[in-house]
N, C-alpha and C positions, 0 to 999 in steps of 0.2 A: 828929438824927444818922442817923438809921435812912431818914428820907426822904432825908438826902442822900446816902447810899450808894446806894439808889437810883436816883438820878436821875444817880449817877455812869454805875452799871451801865447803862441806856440808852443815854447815850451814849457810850459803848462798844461794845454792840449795834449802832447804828446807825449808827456810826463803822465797824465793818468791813463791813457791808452792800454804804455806798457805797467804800470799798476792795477789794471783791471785785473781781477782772477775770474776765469771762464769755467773755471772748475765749480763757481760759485752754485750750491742747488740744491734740492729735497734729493738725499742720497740714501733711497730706502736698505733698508736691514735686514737679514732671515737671521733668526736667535738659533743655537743647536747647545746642545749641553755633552759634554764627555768628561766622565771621569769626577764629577760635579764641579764642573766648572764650567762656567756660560762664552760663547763665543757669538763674535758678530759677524755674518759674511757680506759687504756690498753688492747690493742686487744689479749685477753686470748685465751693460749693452752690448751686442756686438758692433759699437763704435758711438761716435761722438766724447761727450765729455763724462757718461757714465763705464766706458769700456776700459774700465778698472777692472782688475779680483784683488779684493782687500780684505782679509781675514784677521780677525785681529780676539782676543781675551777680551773681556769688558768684565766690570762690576757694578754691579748695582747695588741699590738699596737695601736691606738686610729682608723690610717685611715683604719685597717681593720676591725675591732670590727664591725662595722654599718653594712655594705655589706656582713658579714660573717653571721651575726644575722639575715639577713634578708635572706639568704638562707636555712641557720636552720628550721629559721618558716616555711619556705615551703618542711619541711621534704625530704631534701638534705641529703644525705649520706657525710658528710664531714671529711676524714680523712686526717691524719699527719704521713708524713714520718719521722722522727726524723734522726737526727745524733745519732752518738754510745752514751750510755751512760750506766751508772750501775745503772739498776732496783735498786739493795740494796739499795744503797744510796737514790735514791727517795723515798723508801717506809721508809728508817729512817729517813726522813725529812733533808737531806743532800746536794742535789740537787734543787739550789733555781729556776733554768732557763735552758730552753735547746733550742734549736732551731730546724729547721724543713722546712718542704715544704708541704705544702698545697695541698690537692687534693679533687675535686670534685668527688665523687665515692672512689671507697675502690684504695689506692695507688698499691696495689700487685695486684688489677685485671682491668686491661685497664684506671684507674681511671685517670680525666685530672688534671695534675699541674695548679695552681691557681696563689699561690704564693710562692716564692722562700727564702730561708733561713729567718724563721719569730720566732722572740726570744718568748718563751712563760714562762711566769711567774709561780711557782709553789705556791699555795697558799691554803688554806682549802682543808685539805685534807678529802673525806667524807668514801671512803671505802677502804681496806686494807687490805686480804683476800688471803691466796694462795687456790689452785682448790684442791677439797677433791675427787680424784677418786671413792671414794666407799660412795661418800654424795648422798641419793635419790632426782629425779628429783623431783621438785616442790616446793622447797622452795624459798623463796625469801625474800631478805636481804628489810628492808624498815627503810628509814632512812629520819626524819622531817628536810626538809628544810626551812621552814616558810611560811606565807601567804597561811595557808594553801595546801600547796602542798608536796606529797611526791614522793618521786624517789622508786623505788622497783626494782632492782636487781634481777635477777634469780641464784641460786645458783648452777654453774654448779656442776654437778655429773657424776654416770656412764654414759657410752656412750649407744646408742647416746643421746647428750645430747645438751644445748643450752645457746646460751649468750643475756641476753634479759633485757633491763631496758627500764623501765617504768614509765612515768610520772603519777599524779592520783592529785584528791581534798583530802586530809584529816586531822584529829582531831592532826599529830602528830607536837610536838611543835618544834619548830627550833635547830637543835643538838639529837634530839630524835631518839633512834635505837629501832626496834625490826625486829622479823620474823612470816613471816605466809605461812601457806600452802595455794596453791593456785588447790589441789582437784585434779590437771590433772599432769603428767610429761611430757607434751607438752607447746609450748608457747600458753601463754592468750592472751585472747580481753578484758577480764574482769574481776575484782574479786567478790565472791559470796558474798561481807560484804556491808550492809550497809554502814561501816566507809570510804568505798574506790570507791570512784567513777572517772567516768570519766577519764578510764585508755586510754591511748596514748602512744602507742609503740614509742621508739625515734632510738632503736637501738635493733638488731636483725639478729643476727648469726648461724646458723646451720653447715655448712659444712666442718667447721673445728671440727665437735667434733660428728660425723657419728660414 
């Protein structure tokens, strides 16, 4: 009897082990707007349990949407402090909503709180990506969100390296993926293609990834 209480308790033990999720944590946000529509980018580590890119559509509340959008346009550094939640589950489409606190500037560096516990909807998801340590700088994820316009993603790599999307004019259709080299393993102002014009930095990281 005494063994098998035992060998109950083990597995048990090692029953929550593998139920633990390590993904579990404060999974900050940089907000950007294209086209009027608000997008969330995960503030990527170059490794451990933040070395995700996860790009995703969000909506929010109606009285903030206007006033948030119109700090965007004026190229605002707008981030989100979330509550705990598990990275996994958002990137398996698990995770419908989360909630958070608003900050004008980056929230871990002096950044001012805006608004306070603001539920954000999880919805189109456009990228999903963990960080490739030995991926060479200069590639960039480019992915057609319509009306002509595409987002472009830098794919971070070895260090140092950098987190860098990109708004541009182009040919690719709405849901369309591809990749291109962008010639430098530094951040652009520009790409060398005809097809891609009118690139606009929206968001742009270095210091985490030295």
């Amino acid at each position: 009897m005494k063994n098998a209480f035992f060998y109950l308790l083990l597995i048990c033990f090692f029953g929550s082990i593998r139920a633990h999720d390590h993904s579990m944590g404060i999974h900050g946000m940089a907000l950007f707007s294209i086209n009027d529509r608000i997008y969330a980018s995960h503030l990527p580590m170059p490794k451990g349990k933040h070395a995700v890119q996860f790009i995703f559509e969000t909506q929010l509340p109606n009285q903030f949407k206007a006033h948030l959008s119109s700090l965007l346009k004026a190229n605002q550094l707008i981030t989100v402090q979330p509550q705990r939640f598990s990275l996994n589950k958002l990137r398996a489409g698990q995770l419908s909503h989360f909630s958070g606190d608003i900050f004008i500037g980056h929230f871990e560096r002096s950044g001012q709180m805006k608004y306070r516990n603001i539920t954000f909807k999880v919805q189109h998801t456009l990228l999903n990506k963990s960080v490739n340590p030995s991926q060479q700088n200069g590639q960039f994820y480019t992915l057609g969100l319509g009306q002509n316009t595409c987002l472009l993603v830098h794919k971070i790599g070895k260090p140092p390296s950098f987190d860098q999307i990109v708004t541009a004019e182009c040919d690719l259709l709405a849901g369309g993926k591809t990749e291109l080299n962008s010639a430098t393993d530094g951040p652009v102002t520009a790409f060398d293609r005809a097809d891609i014009v009118g690139a606009q930095t929206l968001y742009l990281e270095t210091k985490d990834f030295k």
